[in-house]
N, C-alpha and C positions, 0 to 999 in steps of 0.2 A: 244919190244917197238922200234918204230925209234930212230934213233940218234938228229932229231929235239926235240922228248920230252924227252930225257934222255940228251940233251946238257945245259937244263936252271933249272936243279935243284936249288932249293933253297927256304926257306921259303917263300912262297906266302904272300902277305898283301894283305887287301882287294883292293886297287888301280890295285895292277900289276892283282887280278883275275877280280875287273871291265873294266879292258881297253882290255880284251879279250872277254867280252861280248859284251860289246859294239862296238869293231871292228866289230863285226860279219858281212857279208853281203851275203843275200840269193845269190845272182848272182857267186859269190865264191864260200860259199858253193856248189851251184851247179853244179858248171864246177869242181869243185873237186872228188865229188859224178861219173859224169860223164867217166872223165880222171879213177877213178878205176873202175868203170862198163866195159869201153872200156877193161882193162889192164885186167881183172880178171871176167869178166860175165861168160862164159863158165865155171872157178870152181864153179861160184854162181849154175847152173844151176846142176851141180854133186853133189854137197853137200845138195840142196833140194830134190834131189832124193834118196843119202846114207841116208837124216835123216826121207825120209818118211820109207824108206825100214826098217829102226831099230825103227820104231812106232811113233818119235815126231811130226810128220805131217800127219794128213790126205789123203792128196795128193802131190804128187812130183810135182804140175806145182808154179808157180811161183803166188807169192802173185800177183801181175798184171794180173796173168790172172785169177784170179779166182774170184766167183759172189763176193758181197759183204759180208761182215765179222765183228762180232762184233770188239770193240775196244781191247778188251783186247789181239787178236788173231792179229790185226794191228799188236800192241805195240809187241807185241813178235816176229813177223814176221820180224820188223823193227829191233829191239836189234842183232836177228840173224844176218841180214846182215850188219849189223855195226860193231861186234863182227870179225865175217867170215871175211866183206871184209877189213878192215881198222886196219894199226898198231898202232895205236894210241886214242883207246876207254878205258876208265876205265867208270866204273860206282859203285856206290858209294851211301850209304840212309838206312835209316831207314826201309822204305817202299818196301826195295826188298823181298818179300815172293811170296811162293806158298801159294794160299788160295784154299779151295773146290769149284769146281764147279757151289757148289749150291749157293754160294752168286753172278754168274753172272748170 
C-alpha cells in the first residue's frame, strides 16, 4: 500500500467515508488513470500477455482492442487493471464469488 493510504488510518465514520465520495471528480480521476497508464502501460501490456500465456485470458491483446464483450468479462478485465496497475485498491463484499458459467 502507498504511504497516502497507510498515513490516515483510523476508524472511518460515515462522514469522513462520505466526504471521499463525494469529492470524487471524473476529471481527476481520469488524469490519475492516465498519469499511471503513462508510468506503467508497457507492464500493463506484459502482464496481459504472461496472464493469457498461463490460461486466465483468452487472448493477450488488450481489453481496447478487442470486439465487444460481455459485462462480466469488462468487470474482470477492469478489477485486473486496477489490481495490477494501482497501489492503493482494496476490494471488499459479499458478492465477490466465482459463480459457473452457466448462470451468464
Amino acid at each position: 500500500m502507498s504511504d497516502e493510504v497507510t498515513a490516515d488510518i483510523h476508524t472511518k465514520s460515515s462522514d469522513d467515508i462520505l466526504s471521499k465520495v463525494y469529492s470524487y471528480s471524473h476529471d481527476k480521476a481520469q488524469e490519475l488513470w492516465r498519469a499511471i497508464l503513462a508510468e506503467r502501460g508497457q507492464q500493463r501490456v506484459e502482464r496481459y500477455q504472461e496472464y493469457h500465456k498461463k490460461g486466465y485470458f483468452e487472448t493477450p491483446e488488450l481489453p481496447e482492442n478487442q470486439p465487444p464483450m460481455t459485462l462480466r468479462k469488462a468487470i474482470n478485465y477492469s478489477l485486473f487493471d486496477i489490481f495490477m496497475l494501482s497501489d492503493d485498491a482494496v476490494l471488499f463484499g459479499e458478492d465477490v464469488a466465482i459463480l459457473p458459467e452457466r448462470f451468464f
